[in-house]
C-alpha positions as semicolon CSV with decimal commas, in nm:
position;residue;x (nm);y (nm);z (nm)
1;X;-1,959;-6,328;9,292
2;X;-1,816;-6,389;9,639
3;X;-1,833;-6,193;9,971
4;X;-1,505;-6,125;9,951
5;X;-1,467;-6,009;9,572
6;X;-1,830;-5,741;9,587
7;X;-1,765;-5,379;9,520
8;X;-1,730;-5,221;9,854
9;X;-2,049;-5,063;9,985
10;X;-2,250;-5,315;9,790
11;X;-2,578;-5,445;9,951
12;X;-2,740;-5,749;9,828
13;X;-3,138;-5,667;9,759
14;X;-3,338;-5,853;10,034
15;X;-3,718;-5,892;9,937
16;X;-3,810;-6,107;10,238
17;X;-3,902;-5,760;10,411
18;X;-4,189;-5,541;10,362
19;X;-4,088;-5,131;10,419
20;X;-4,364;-4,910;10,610
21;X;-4,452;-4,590;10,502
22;X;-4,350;-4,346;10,721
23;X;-4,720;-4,155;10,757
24;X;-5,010;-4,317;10,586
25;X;-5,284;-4,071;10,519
26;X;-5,538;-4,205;10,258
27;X;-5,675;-3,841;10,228
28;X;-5,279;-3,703;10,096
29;X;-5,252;-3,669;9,728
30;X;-5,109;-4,034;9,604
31;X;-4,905;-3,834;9,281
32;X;-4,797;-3,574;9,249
33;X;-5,089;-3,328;9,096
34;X;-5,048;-3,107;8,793
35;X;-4,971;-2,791;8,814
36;X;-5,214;-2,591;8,855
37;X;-5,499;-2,747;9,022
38;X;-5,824;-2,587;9,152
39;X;-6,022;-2,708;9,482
40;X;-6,387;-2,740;9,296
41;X;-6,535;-2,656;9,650
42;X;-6,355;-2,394;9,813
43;X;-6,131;-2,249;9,547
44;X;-5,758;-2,341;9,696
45;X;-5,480;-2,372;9,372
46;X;-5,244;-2,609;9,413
47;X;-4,946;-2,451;9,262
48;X;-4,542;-2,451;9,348
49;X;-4,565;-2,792;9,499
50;X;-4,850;-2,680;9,791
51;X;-5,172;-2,553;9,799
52;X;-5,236;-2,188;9,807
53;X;-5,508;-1,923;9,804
54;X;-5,449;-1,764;9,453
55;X;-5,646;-1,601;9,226
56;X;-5,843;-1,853;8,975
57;X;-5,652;-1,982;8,732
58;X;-5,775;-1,942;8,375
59;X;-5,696;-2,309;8,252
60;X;-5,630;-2,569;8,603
61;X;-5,702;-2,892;8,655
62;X;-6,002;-2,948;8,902
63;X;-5,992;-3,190;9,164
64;X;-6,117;-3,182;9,547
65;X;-5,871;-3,078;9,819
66;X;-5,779;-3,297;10,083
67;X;-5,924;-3,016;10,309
68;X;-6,232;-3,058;10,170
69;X;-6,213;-3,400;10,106
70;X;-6,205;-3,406;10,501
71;X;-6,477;-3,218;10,545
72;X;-6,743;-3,406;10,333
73;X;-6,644;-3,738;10,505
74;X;-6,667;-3,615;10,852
75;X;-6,347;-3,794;10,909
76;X;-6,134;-3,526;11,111
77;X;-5,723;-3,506;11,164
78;X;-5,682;-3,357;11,507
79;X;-5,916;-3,356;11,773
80;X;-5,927;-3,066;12,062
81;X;-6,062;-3,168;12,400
82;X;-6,113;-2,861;12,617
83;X;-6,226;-2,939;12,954
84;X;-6,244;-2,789;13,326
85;X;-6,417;-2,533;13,567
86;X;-6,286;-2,277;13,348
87;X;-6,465;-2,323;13,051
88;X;-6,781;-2,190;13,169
89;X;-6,638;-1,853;13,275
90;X;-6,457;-1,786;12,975
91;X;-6,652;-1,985;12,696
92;X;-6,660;-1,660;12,447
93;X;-6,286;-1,590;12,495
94;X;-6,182;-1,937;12,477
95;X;-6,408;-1,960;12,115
96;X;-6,231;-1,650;11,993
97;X;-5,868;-1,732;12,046
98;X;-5,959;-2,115;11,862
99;X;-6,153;-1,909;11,569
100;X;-5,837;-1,627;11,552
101;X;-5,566;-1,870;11,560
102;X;-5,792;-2,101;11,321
103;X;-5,803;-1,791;11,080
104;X;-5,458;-1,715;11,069
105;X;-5,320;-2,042;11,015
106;X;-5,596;-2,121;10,725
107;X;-5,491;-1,770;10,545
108;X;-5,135;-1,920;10,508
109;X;-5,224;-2,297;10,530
110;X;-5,508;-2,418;10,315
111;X;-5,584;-2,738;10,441
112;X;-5,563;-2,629;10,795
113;X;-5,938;-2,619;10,893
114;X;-6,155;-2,605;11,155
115;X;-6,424;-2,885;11,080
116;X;-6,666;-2,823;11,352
117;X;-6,696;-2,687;11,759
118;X;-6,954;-2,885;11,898
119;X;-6,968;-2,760;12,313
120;X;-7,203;-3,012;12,584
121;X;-7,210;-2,923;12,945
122;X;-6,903;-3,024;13,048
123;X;-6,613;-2,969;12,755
124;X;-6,617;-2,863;12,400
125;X;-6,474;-3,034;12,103
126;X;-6,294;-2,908;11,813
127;X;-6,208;-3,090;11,490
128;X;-5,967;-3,020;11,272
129;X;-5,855;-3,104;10,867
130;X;-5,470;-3,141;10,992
131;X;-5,294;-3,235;11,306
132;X;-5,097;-2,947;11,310
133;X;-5,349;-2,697;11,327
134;X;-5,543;-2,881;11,607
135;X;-5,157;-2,919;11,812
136;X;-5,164;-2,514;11,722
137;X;-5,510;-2,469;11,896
138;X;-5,384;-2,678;12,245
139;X;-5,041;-2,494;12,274
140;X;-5,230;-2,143;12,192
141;X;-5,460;-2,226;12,467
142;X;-5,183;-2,337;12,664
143;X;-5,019;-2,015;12,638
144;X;-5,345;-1,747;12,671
145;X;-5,488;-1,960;13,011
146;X;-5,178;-2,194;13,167
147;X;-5,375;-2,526;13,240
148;X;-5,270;-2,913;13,160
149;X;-5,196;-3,002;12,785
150;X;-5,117;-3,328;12,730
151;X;-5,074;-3,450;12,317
152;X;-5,160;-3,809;12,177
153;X;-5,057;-3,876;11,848
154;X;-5,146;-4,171;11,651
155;X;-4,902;-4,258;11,333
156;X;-5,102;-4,561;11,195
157;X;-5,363;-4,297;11,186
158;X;-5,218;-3,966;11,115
159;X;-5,442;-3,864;11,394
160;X;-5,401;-3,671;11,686
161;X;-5,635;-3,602;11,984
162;X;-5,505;-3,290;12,219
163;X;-5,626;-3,292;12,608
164;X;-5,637;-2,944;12,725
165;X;-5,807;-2,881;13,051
166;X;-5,776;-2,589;13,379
């Protein structure tokens, strides 16, 4: 077949080039799972294509949650760098507003975690299960006390470290 005589629109197949995944995330379910699954350690169903806090199914699959999965390997998502003066004067506000928002977006987002707040003299560090939730903590800060924010996201990764400071 010719150049001039292919179907239009038709595109040879060229295997001389490799294709990148768009996110890679070795912790992200590789298959799709069945339907429903159970989190053996914290109880989240995956069911309707997500996972959900739902009552216990009667007959799921069981297999450990990304979330979770997370957690046991100590290998966080999103890291949340809180530095400045102001930390000392409002350390018990500024823990409340991370543990509220925290709350709120785990009762609608399972995976979303808080991993661990680990404070030293000078800043405190929170670790998060997704990216999103630890983007959520910097921009609620952001919005409660003013201050710099500054986001660094890593897609090789699927990591991202958030610099909030005032």
């Amino acid at each position: 077949m010719t150049h001039q005589s292919r179907p239009a629109g038709f595109q040879p197949i060229r295997r001389d080039r490799l294709l990148q995944e768009a996110v890679h995330d070795s912790y992200k379910n590789k298959g799709k799972l069945t339907e429903p699954t159970l989190c053996t350690e914290c109880g989240a169903v995956f069911q309707g294509g997500r996972w959900q806090w739902l009552p216990k199914p009667q007959k799921a699959e069981q297999t450990c949650c990304p979330a979770c999965h997370r957690m046991r390997d100590g290998f966080p998502a999103g890291y949340v760098i809180i530095t400045g003066d102001f930390i000392a004067a409002h350390e018990q506000e500024i823990q409340q507003l991370i543990r509220h928002h925290a709350e709120r977006e785990k009762a609608e987002h399972p995976m979303q975690r808080i991993m661990a707040i680990e404070q030293t003299k000078v800043s405190t560090l929170v670790t998060t299960t997704d990216i999103h939730l630890a983007r959520g903590i910097g921009e609620a800060l952001h919005h409660a006390y003013q201050g710099e924010l500054e986001f660094h996201y890593n897609p090789e990764q699927n990591l991202l470290r958030v610099n909030w400071s005032r």
